[in-house]
LOVORO-86636 format. One record per residue (C-alpha): residue in one letter; x, y, z. Coordinates in pm, whole numbers, plus 50000, padded with zeros to 5 digits. Layout:
<sites>
aXYZ ...
</sites>
This chain:
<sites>
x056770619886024 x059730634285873 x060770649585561 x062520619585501 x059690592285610 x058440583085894 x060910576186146 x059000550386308 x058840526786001 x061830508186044 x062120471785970 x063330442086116 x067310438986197 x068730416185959 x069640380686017 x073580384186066 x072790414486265 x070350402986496 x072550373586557 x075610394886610 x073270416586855 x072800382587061 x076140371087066 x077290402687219 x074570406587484 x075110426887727 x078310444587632 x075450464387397 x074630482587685 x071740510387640 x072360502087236 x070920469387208 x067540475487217 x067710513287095 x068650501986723 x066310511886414 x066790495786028 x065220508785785 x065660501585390 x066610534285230 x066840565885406 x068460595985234 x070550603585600 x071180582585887 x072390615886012 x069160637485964 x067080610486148 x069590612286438 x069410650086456 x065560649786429 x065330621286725 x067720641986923 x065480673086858 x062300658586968 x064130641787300 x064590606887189 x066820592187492 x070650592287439 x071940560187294 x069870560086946 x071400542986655 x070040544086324 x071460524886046 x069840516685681 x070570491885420 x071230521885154 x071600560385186 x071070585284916 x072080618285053 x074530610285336 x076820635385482 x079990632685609 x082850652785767 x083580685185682 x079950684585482 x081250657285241 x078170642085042 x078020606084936 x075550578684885 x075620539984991 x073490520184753 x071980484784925 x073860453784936 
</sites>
C-alpha cells in the first residue's frame, strides 16, 4: 500500500493501448509486459520512486488516465484531469 493507493490496483490497459502494445511487439522490449494503468493517481512519479525503493526491476512504467498532484521539472506542479 501506498500513501497514494495501492500500487497493485491497476486496471486493465485500454483498448487503443493494448492494441498499440501488440502492434509493436517486440520492439517493447522489457516494457511490454512491465506497464501498470491505473484511473487516478495523484503522481505517476511517486509510484515510480516508491517501486524503485522497494526493488521493483528496472523497466517499470506507470501511466494513469488522470493525475492530481503531478510534478514536473524543476518541481513544477500540475494536474491532468481524465479524458
Amino acid at each position: 500500500m501506498t500513501p497514494y493507493g495501492d500500487a497493485s490496483a491497476s486496471i486493465p490497459l485500454p483498448s487503443d493501448i493494448n492494441a498499440a502494445f501488440a502492434a509493436a511487439g517486440a520492439r517493447l522490449g522489457m516494457f511490454a509486459d512491465r506497464t501498470q494503468w491505473f484511473s487516478e493517481l495523484p503522481s505517476t512519479n511517486d509510484v515510480v520512486a516508491m517501486l524503485a525503493e522497494a526493488g521493483t526491476a528496472q523497466g517499470a512504467v506507470i501511466a494513469a488516465d488522470a493525475q492530481n498532484a503531478g510534478r514536473g521539472r524543476f518541481g513544477r506542479s500540475w494536474a491532468s484531469p481524465a479524458g
